[in-house]
C-alpha positions, 0 to 999 in steps of 0.5 A: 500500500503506498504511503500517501494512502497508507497514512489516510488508513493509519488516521481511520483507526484512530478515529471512533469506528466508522464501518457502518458510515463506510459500508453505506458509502461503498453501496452508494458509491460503487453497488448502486451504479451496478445493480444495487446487490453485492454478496458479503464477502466481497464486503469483508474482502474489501474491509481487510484492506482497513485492517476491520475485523469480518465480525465488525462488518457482520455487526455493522450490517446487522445494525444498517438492517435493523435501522432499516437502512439494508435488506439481506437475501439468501441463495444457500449460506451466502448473504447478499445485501442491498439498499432499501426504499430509505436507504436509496431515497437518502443516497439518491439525494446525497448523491447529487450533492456529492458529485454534481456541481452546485446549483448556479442559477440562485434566484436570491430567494430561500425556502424556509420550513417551519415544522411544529410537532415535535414527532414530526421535527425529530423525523425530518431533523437528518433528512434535512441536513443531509438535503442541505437545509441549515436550523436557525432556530428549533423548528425552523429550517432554511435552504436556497429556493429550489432545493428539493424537500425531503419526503420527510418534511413533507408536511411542513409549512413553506415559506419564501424569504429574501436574503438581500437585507440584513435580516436574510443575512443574518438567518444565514450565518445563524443557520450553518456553521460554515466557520466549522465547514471551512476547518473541516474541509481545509483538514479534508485537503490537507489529509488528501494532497499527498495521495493527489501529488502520488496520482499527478505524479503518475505512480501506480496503484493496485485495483485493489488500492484504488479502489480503497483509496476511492471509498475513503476519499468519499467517505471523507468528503462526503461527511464535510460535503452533506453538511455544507449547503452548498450556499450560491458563491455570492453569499459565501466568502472570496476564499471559500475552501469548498470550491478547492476541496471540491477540485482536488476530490474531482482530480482524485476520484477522475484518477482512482475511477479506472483501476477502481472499477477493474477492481469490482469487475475482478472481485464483486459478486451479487447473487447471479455473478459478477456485478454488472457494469456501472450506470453512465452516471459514473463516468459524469461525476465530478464533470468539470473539474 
């Protein structure tokens, strides 16, 4: 394993355990664009390469099917895994804020969701959040105009507000943390610019590398990224570091795509064989960059 993807490793295990947030971002990044089902042990195969138990795998899946986040099938001993209605519905969401360029066409207005049972505010509370969506206040919730609504907040009361006044401006910075957001996207690069220097360079990485070093750079972005709203350029500062951590996430992912993908066609099953090739919508992520 080279060094620049040894280290992000190294930084994982220090950190609290994370397998159930990664098990959902290889199903979102790398099953779903190929059929969506996947044999466990091409998951444990790949988890040895993070030096992660197969009983914490085997724990983790049980728990993302117990929350209702996986559906298991069985063809004889083998156990085949894929997303469930909520768990796509969320990954579908997540997926566009991940790899689509920001909105650019801002029409200077916001949505504004005011949600009053409790019930219903505890529902919506992480569906927002990964939609976007930033809270001033409990109960209420704030997005750029034309950002979708999550089916779980469904039945709140919707509104329209200008940023344009001191008063808009304010909801915002009372809204997100961007000071936070900022940190955590600078801390993203900084871990990540030794493995972008290593594929620049033209060193070579195994299948089986790649593909490891693609799982954990999204898993890393995605956990700054669905918390960023994604806010149009014109409220958000000159230096921004959304906009760099974006490129160089793009630059890494667009070098690790092929010999990650020669790694699932080598290595990946679902219950009838080998995963099917990926959706076209792989090869489109990150375009522009």
């Amino acid at each position: 394993m080279p060094q620049p993807l040894a280290r992000i490793v190294d930084q994982l295990k220090r950190e609290p355990s994370r397998t159930g947030s990664i098990i959902i971002t290889v199903f979102g990044d790398s099953i779903v664009p190929r059929g969506g089902s996947v044999w466990l042990g091409t998951l444990l195969e790949f988890f040895k390469s993070l030096d992660i138990d197969g009983n914490v795998v085997r724990t983790a899946m049980s728990r993302l099917a117990a929350d209702g986040w996986l559906e298991r099938s069985k063809v004889g001993r083998n156990s085949f895994y894929r997303l469930n209605a909520k768990g796509r519905q969320t990954f579908d969401t997540a997926t566009r804020h991940i790899y689509d360029p920001p909105p650019s066409d801002w029409t200077g207005r916001f949505e504004l969701l005011l949600i009053g049972n409790a019930e219903d505010r505890d529902a919506a509370r992480e569906a927002l959040k990964n939609a976007g969506f930033g809270s001033p206040l409990p109960g209420v919730w704030v997005a750029p105009s034309g950002v979708p609504i999550p089916d779980e907040a469904s039945r709140a009361i919707r509104l329209e507000v200008s940023a344009e006044d001191d008063s808009g401006r304010r909801l915002l910075s009372e809204s997100w943390p961007l000071d936070r957001t900022a940190d955590a996207y600078l801390k993203f690069m900084k871990t990540f610019e030794p493995l972008h220097g290593w594929i620049v360079r033209g060193e070579k990485l195994s299948d089986a590398d790649a593909f490891t070093a693609r799982i954990l750079l999204i898993h890393h972005y995605r956990r700054v990224v669905l918390r960023d709203p994604l806010l149009p350029y014109q409220l958000l500062p000159e230096d921004w570091p959304g906009r760099a951590a974006r490129k160089l996430c793009g630059e890494i992912y667009r070098g690790l795509l092929s010999p990650s993908e020669q790694w699932l066609d080598d290595h990946a099953t679902n219950e009838d064989g080998p995963l099917p090739k990926p959706n076209g919508a792989v090869a489109r992520r990150f375009e522009g960059v």
